[in-house]
N, C-alpha and C positions, 0 to 999 in steps of 0.2 A: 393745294393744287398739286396734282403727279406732274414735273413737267421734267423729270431726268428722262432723256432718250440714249438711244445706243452711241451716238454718234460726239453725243457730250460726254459719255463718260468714259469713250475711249481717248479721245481728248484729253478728260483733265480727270486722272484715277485719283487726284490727292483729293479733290472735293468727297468721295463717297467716304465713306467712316466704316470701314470694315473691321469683326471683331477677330476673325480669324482664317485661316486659309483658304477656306471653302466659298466663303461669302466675298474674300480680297479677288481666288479666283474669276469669278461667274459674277461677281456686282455689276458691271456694266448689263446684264441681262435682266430685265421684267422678271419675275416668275411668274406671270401668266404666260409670256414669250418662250422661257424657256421650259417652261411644262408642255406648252404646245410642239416644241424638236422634240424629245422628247416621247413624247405621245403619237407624233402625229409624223416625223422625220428620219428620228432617227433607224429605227423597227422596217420603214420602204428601204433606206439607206443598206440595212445591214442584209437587210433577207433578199434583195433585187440586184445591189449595187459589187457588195463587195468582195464575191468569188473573183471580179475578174476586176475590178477598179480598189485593189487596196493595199497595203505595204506588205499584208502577207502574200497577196496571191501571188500564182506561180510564174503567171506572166502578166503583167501590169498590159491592158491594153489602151491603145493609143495614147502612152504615159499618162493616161488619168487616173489620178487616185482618189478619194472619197471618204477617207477614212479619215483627216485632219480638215480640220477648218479654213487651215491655212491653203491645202490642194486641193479643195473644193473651191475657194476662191479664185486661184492660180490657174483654174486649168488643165486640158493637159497639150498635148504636139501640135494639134488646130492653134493654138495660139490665144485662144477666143476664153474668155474667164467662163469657169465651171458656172460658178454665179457672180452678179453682181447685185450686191445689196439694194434694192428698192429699184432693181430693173431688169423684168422678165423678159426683155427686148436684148437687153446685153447678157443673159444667163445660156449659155448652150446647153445646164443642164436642162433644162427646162425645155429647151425647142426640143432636145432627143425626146424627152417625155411625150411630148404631144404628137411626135409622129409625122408632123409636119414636112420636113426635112426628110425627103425617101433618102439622102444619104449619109441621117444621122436618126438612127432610130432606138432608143433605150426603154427598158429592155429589149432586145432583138428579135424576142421569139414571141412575145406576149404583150401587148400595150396596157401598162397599169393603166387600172380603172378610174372613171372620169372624178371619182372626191378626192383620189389621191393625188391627183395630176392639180386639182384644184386647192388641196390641201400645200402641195410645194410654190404653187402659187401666192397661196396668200402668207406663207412663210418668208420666202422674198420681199415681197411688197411691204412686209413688217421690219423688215431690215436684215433679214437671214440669220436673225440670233443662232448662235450656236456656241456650246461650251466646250467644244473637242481641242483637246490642245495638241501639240507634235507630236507628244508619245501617245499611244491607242493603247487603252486598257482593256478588256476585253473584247475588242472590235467585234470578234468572230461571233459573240454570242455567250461566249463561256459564264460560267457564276462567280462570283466575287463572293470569297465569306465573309460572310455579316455577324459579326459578335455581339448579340443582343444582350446582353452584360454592359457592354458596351456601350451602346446603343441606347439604352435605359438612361446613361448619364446625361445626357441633352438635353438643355434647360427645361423644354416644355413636355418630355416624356415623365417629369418629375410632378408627385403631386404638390401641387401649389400650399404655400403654408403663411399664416397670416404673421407678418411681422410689427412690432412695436413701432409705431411712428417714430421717425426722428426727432432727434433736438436739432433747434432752428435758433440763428441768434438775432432774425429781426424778431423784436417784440410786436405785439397784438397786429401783427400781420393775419398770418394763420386764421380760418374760423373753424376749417374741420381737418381731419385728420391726413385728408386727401391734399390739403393746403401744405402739409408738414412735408409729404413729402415730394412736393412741387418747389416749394422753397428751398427745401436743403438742396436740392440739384442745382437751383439758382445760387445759391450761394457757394456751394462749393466751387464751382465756376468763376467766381468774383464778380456775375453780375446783380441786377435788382430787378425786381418785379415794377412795370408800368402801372402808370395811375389807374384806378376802378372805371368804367365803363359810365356816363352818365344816363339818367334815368331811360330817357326815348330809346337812345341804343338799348340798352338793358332789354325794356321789355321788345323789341322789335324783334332781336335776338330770340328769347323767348318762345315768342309768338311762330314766327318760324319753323322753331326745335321741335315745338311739340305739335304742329297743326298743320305747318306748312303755309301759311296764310298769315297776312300783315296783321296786326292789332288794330282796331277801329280806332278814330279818334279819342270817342269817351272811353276808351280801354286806358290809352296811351296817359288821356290827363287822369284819371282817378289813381293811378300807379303813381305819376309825380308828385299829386299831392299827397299819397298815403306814407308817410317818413315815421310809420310807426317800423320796430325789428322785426317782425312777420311779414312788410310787403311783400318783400320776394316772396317767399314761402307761399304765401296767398294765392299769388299769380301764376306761382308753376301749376298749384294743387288746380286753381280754375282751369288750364289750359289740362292736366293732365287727363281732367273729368269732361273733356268736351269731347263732342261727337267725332271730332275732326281730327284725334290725337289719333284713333286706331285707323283710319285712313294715311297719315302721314308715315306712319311708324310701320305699316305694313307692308310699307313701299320698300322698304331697304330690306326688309328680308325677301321680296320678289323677286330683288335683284340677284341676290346670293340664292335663289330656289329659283333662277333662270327663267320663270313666267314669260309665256306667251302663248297664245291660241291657233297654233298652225304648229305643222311641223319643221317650216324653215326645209334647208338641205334642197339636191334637186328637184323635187315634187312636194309644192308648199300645200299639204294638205290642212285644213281647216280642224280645227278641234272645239266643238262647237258647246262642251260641258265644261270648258276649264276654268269659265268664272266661277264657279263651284268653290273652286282650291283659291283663286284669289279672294273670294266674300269670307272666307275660312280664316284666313289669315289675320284680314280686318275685323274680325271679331273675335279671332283668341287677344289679337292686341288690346281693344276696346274693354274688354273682361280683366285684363291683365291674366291671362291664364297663363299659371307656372311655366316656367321655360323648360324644364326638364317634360313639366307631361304634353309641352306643345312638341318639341322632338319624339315622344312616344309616337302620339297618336298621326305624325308624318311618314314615322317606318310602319309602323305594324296597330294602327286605330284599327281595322276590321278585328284584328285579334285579341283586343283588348274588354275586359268586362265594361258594360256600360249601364246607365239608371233610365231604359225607356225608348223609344223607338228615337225620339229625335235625337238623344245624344249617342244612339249608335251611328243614325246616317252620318253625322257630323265627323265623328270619328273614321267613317267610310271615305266621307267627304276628303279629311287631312291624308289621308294616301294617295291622293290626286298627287304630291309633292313627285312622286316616282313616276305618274305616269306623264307629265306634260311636256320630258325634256325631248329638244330635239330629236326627230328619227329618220332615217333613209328608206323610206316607204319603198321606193324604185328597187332596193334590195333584192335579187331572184332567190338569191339562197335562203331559204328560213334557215336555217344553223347562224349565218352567218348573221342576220339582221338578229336575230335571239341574243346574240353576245354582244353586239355592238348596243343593243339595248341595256343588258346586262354593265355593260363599261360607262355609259353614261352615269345608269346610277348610282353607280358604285363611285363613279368622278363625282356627281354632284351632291352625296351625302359626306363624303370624305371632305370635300374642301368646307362645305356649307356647316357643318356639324363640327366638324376634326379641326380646321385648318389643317387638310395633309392630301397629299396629290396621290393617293391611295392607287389611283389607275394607270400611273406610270409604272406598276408593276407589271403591267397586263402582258409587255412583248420578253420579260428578261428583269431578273431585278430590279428594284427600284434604286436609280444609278447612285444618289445622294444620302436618304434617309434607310432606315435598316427596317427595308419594307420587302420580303421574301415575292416571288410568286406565288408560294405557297398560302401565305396571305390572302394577296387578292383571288388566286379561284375559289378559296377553303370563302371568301363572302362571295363571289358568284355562285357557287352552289346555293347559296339561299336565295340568293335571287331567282336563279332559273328554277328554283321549288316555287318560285312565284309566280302569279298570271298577272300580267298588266293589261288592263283593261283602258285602252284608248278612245275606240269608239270610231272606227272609218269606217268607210264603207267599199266594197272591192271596184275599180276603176282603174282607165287607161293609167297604166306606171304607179299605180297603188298595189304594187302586190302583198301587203303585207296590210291588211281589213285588221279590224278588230272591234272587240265588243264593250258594252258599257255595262256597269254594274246600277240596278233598280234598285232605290230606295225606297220603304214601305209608306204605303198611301197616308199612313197614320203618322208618317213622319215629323209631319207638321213645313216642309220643305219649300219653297220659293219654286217657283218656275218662270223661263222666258218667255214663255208660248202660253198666251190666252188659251182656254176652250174654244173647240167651235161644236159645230151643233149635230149629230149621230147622223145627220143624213151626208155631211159633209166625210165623216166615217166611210159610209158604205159608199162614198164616189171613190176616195182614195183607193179602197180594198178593190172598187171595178176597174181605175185605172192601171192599176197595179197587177191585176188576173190578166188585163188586155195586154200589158206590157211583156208580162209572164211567157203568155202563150204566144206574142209574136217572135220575144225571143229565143223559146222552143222549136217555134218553126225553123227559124234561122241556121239554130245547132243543128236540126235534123240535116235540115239543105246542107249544110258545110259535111257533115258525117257520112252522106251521100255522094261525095266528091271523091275521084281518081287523086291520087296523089297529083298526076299533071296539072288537072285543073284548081289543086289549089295553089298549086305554082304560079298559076297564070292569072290570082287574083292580082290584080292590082293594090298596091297602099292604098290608095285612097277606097277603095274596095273592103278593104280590111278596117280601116279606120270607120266607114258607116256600120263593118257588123261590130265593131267593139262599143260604138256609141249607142249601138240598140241595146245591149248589154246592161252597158251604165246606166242606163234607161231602167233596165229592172232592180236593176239596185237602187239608184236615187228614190224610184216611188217607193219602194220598200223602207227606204229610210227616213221617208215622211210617214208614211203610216208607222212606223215602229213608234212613232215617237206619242202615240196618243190612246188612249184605253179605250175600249168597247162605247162606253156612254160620253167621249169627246174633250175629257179632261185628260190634261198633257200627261205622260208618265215621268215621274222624274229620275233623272238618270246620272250617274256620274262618272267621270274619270276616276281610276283609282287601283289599288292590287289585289287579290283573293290569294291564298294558298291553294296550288295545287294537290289535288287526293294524293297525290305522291311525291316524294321529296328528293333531289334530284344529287350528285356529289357531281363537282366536274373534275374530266383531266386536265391537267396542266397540260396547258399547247405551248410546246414549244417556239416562240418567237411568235405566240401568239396566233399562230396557224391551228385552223382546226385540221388541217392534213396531216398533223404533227401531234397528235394525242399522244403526254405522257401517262406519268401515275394516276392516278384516281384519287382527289383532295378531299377527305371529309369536310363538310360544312363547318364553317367556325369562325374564332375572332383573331383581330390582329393579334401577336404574337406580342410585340415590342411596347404594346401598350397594357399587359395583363403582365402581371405578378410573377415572378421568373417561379415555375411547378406548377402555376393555376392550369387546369383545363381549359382546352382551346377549343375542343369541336364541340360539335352540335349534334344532340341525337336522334330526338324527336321534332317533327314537324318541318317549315322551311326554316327554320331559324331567326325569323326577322322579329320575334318578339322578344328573344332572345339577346340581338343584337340592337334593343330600341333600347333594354334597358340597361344594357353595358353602355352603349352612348350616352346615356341619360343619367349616369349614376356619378355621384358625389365622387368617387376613387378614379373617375376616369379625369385623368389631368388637364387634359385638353379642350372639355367640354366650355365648363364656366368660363378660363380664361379666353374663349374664342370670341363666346358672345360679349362678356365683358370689355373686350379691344373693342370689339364693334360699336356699341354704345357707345366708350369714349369718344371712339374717330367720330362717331356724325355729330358729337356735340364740339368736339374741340378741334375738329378740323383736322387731324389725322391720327394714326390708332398709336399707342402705344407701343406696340409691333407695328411696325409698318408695310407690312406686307400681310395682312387683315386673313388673305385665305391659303396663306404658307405660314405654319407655324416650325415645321421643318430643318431640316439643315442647308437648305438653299433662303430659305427665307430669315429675315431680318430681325434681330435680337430686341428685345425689350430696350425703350430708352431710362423707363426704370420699375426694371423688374420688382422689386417690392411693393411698387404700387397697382400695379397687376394681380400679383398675387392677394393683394388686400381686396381688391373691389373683386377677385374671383372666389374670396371665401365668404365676404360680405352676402354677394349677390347668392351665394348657394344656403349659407346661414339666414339669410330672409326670405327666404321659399322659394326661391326663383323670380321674385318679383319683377319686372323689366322695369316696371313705373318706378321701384321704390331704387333700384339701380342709376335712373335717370335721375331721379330725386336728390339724390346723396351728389351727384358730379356736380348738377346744377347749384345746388347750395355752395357750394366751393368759392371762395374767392378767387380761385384757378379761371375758373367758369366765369365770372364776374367782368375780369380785367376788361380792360380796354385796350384798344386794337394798335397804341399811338405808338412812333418808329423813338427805334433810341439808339443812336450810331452807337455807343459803345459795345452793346448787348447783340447790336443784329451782323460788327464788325465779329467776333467772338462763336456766334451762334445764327446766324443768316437764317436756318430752317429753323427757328423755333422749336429744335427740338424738344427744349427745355421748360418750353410753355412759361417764358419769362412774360408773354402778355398774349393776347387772344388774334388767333390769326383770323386774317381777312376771309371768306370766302363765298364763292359766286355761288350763289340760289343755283340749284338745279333744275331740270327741262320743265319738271311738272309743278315747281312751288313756283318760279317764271309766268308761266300761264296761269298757273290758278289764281295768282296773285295777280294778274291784269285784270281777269274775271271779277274779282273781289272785289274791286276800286274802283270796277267799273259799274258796279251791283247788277252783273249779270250773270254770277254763279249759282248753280243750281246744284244743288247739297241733294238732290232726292232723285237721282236716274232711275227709269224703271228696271225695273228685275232682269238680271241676269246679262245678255251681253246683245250688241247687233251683232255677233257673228252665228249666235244662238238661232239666229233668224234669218239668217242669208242663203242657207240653204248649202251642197253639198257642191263639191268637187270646183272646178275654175268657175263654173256660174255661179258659186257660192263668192271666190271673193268679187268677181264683177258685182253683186249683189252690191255686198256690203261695202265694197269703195264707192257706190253710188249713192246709197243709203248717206255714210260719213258725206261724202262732199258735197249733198243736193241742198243742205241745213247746215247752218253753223253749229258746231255742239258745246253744250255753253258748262256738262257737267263736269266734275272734277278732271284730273286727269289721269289719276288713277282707273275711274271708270273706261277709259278709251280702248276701243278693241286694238289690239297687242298684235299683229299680225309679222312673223318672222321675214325680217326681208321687206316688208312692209310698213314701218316705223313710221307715224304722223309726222309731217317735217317739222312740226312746232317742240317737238322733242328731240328727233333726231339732230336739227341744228347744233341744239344746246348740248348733245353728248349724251345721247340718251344712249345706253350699254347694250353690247351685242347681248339678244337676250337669250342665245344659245349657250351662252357659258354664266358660271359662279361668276360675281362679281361684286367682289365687299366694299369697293371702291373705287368710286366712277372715275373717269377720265376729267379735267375740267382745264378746256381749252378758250381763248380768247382771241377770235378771227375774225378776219371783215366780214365773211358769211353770215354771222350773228348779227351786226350792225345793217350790213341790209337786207336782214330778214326784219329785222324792228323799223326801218323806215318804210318795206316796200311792201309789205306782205298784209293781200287783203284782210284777213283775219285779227291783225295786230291794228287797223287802220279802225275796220268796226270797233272793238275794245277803247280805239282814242275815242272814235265818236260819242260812244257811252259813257265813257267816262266824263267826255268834255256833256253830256247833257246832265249825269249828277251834278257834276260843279253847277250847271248855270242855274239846278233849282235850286240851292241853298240858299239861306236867304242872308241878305248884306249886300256891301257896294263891291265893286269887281274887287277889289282889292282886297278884301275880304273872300273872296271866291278861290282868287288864285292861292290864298294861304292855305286854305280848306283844300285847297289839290295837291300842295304838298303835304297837309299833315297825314289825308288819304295814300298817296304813294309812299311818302319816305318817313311817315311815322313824327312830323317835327313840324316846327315855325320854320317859314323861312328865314335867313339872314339879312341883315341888314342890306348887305351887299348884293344879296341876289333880287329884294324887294326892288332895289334900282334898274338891274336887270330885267326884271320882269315890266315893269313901268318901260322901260328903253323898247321891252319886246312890244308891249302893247301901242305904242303909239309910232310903230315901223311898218309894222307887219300890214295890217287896212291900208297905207299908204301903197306898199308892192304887191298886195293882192289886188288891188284897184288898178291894174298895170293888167292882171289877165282877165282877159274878156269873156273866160268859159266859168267867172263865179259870179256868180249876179250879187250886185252889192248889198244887199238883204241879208246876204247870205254868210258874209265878208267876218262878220263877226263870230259866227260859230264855228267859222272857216280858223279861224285864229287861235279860239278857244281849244280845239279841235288839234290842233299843233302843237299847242302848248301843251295838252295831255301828253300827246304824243312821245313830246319830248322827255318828258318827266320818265314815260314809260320804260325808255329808250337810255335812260341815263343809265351811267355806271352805278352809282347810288343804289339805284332800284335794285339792282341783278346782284348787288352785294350786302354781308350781313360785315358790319364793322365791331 
């Protein structure tokens, strides 16, 4: 579990374990937190704030200064704190921003715009991370040089090299090489490794890792009785080859590839192809297709040679990864919305691929790691050589439409949308001419207006001709979607190469007002071979840059995805900081063993399964979860993986796993998405929050439409991750919110009920029943102790249900049963893997 906040570890600096000054620095700061100052604070700060609020300027006004952390906290002659941490009520900076206060307005001449003002917003409320210390190093904007000589020496710019297992002095501890050097770090320590994990844990665990979903009964016991050396093995190999492994597994790179079907930001527009890019996912995992050629065909699959129409769409299809990230549709400027587009993906292939916050070069060097500006435009050039095909359609505060890429009929392709019948064709096409030509008339009438009288329309004037409008677009965007004879056209999210290939200037502080040089197209600097060529010649570059990311010499690749497998299997990564590989981010806690499963994993083709395989096999992976005061007095975080840490099932293996138990999961939703079908603009999501909430939805949870800002509460409770940003590592929080979302919440109460009607058909005396409810939920017999418990609950409960007069005593008994699921559902046990 992540549970270091700001407020603990300015508190108490001797808990964190910092290697060196940078990290001693800034460790009380997240590095999502402080990527986001950063990206998002400091760049308004320096370009808005501090001609006239900072130690250089020439006259400090109203003593506020901005440029330290410390006088930005402090104030300035008002009295009133510049900010106060997690309260935009006590922050004056923050009231100047909004304008509110006519006699405190910042900036004075120009009101920043409403994401920035929202952006300072949700910086506060996070706790106002910032790393600015007294002295101001480049405040004004200046360059800092970067010695990339330098720079190369940082452990993860280094190519990874496979080292000799250690010598260990516990004997026949060890079973694989991974054990060797798990042990030697315990040992050098003076602690011991915890007893092995007994059978039910074991495979519950298991079951879990690879599927996301409990083990059945009959699972559970054929695994305790098989005490042949190949159980284990057995059992990964079964779960690796089930349907449910590239469902489970394709969830955690969603999270790090920011999936969701809307745009999020001020105008949540709908993206109504993006299950496209998530079906994509679950089937490169299911396949186990190479990790290297699953990163190709995410940059640049359009560009890539293929065997046949399907395996070009598919390939089409993985470039969806660039186009589903968050966007600011409301954006007037296209220059500006083009770049901010451009920063996204360039953020979210940088952290998702690199581990490296690549877009904090965007306003001014990159402040920590030896990442130029020169960098990040020389890879925005390739991008803005690219077209990102979204697919919206133009509407009130959608200025910024876009179109979808067809995949060929021959494709062999899934669709959302049934056929309907060619006469339903030509009503579309009539509604759609009638639409056309009303809103023809409309422009004329408006183009025929004096300037006065457009003056003198009314909003709500304006708002009826802009809905006639959207009127012509929506029909259009139903008919677009279907071919001459009534079959759907299939379409997707995704990127093409523009006919022309674009260099950009360097914008000085990130302003496009401020064009400097002109950056040839090209690759990071710091990460290529000191002499190699950097740019790019021909074409946008991105196939270019799929296979510099994708190649064995780039350092950073393997070991990225190699942390990430560890952390989901062992409960947190190696690096601990999964999408900062960086010089702000957090050092290996044992680098040799990183670098083994990151030459491993690339010497066995990129296998992701046979990389699961090898961790799992591990007596590492094995342990048992049991407390040992000596070890946890010495080593409290388990950094040392002296035994297997606890942790809480996440939003969707939570639900799926109630589903499961309750035997009302459904493994087979149909094709494609409800937002596929809700139709466009805000009557799109009214649609489909009606659709979701009119029927229980009983399929995975993976399958559930994603909408930004809109998060199913059954997820969101549990921590489900903002899904506008990389995230290699969810947040895992334990609040009463949770606990009465499991006792009060209609949806968790049906699930009891289901589940309490499996139990009552199996067959045996209740006591038998009740055991069968625990072996279904928590994978085990119950104890001795609790079989009492349960006898104590059964002959209580009828007695005080026969006390309310709104259950009819008939009833009384599945009323109970009913509970008792409930309960189970609701325990700690359930929501934890031991």
């Amino acid at each position: 579990m992540k549970t270091l906040t700001l407020c603990l570890s300015i508190l108490s600096p001797v808990a964190l374990l910092a290697a060196d000054a940078a990290e001693t620095t800034h460790a009380g700061i997240a590095p999502d937190q402080l990527q986001f100052f950063e990206k998002n604070i400091r760049p308004v700060l320096v370009e808005h704030c501090y001609k006239c609020h900072s130690s250089e300027s020439e006259k400090v006004k109203g003593g506020l200064t901005l440029d330290t952390k410390q006088a930005t906290l402090l104030g300035g002659e008002s009295g009133h704190p510049g900010v106060t941490p997690g309260s935009i009520a006590q922050s004056s900076l923050y009231e100047a921003m909004t304008w509110k206060n006519e006699d405190m307005q910042m900036p004075p001449k120009q009101k920043l715009p409403d994401d920035v003002i929202a952006n300072f917003k949700k910086w506060i409320e996070m706790g106002a991370p910032d790393p600015r210390e007294n002295k101001v190093a480049n405040a004004s904007g200046g360059k800092r040089v970067i010695d990339m000589d330098e720079g190369r020496k940082h452990w993860s710019f280094q190519k990874p090299v496979k080292q000799p297992p250690p010598e260990v002095k516990t004997p026949n501890w060890a079973k694989t090489e991974i054990d060797q050097f798990v042990l030697a770090g315990i040992e050098k320590a003076g602690l011991h490794p915890v007893r092995d994990a007994d059978r039910p844990t074991l495979i519950r665990r298991i079951a879990f890792d690879l599927t996301g979903l409990p083990p059945t009964p009959d699972e559970v016991k054929a695994f305790v009785a098989d005490q042949s050396p190949d159980a284990v093995k057995r059992v990964i190999d079964m779960y690796l080859d089930s349907e449910r492994y590239g469902e489970r597994w394709a969830r955690h790179w969603l999270d790090v590839a920011r999936y969701a079907e809307s745009s999020g930001k001020e105008v949540n527009v709908l993206y109504p192809h993006a299950w496209r890019y998530r079906d994509y996912v679950i089937e490169a995992f299911k396949k186990d297709k190479p990790y290297d050629q699953f990163l190709k065909e995410q940059i640049a699959g359009d560009l890539m040679k293929f065997e046949g129409k399907r395996d070009q769409a598919e390939k089409i299809v993985a470039t969806g990864f660039l186009a589903i990230g968050s966007k600011g549709h409301n954006q007037r400027d296209k220059r500006q919305f083009a770049m901010d587009l451009v920063d996204e993906q360039i953020d979210a292939m940088s952290q998702s691929m690199l581990g490296l916050t690549l877009a904090c070069a965007r306003c001014h060097d990159h402040k920590f790691d030896p990442v130029t500006q020169r960098d990040y435009y020389a890879l925005a050039g390739i991008f803005l050589s690219s077209e990102t095909q979204f697919g919206t359609y133009s509407q009130l505060q959608n200025a910024n439409p876009g179109t979808l890429i067809e995949l060929d009929r021959d494709a062999q392709q899934v669709s959302a949308l049934a056929r309907i019948a060619t006469t339903e064709v030509a009503l579309l096409k009539k509604r759609y001419a009638d639409a056309s030509q009303t809103a023809e008339n409309i422009r004329d009438q408006v183009r025929g207006m004096s300037a006065s009288e457009r003056q003198s329309q009314t909003a709500q004037s304006f708002l009826r001709i802009r809905s006639s409008f959207d009127r012509a677009e929506s029909m259009k965007a139903d008919l677009d979607l279907f071919h001459e004879d009534g079959t759907p056209r299939t379409l997707a999210m995704g990127v093409l190469d523009r006919a022309t290939p674009i260099n950009s200037p360097i914008l000085i502080r990130g302003d496009l007002k401020q064009p400097g040089d002109v950056t040839p197209r090209g690759l990071v600097e710091v990460l290529c071979a000191k002499g190699e060529p950097l740019n790019i010649g021909k074409g946008s570059g991105r196939l270019d840059l799929a296979y510099w990311i994708a190649s064995k010499d780039n350092p950073l690749t393997a070991r990225v995805m190699a942390n990430r497998v560890w952390l989901k299997l062992m409960g947190s990564g190696l690096v601990a900081t999964p999408d900062n590989f960086g010089t702000m981010g957090q050092k290996p806690t044992h680098p040799e063993l990183l670098d083994h499963l990151a030459v491993s994993f690339m010497e066995n083709g990129w296998s992701v399964k046979k990389l699961i395989r090898e961790i799992m096999l591990s007596r590492a992976y094995q342990m048992g979860s049991a407390y040992d005061a000596a070890n946890y007095a010495a080593d409290p975080d388990n950094k040392l993986h002296w035994r297997m840490s606890q942790r809480r099932l996440d939003a969707e293996a939570i639900r799926d796993a109630m589903l499961s138990v309750a035997g009302a999961i459904n493994f087979y939703p149909v094709d494609g998405s409800p937002v596929a079908r809700a139709g466009e603009g805000r009557e799109g999501i009214i649609n489909l929050l009606r659709e979701v909430n009119s029927k229980p939805q009983t399929y995975r949870s993976i399958y559930l439409p994603l909408i930004r800002d809109q998060i199913p509460e059954f997820l969101s409770v549990f921590d489900f991750p903002d899904a506008s940003l990389v995230n290699g590592d969810r947040d895992t929080t334990n609040v009463p919110s949770q606990s009465l979302f499991l006792m009060n919440n209609a949806q968790v109460q049906a699930v009891a009920d289901g589940f309490a009607q499996r139990v009552a058909k199996y067959e045996g005396d209740s006591q038998e029943r009740l055991s069968y409810a625990y072996q279904l939920a928590l994978g085990r017999e119950p104890t001795p102790q609790e079989k009492q418990a349960i006898s104590n609950f059964w002959m209580r409960f009828p007695l005080e249900a026969a006390k309310n007069k709104n259950i009819p005593k008939d009833k009384i008994q599945g009323v109970a049963l009913s509970a008792f699921c409930q309960g189970l559902l609701a325990s700690a046990e359930f929501r934890y893997l031991n």
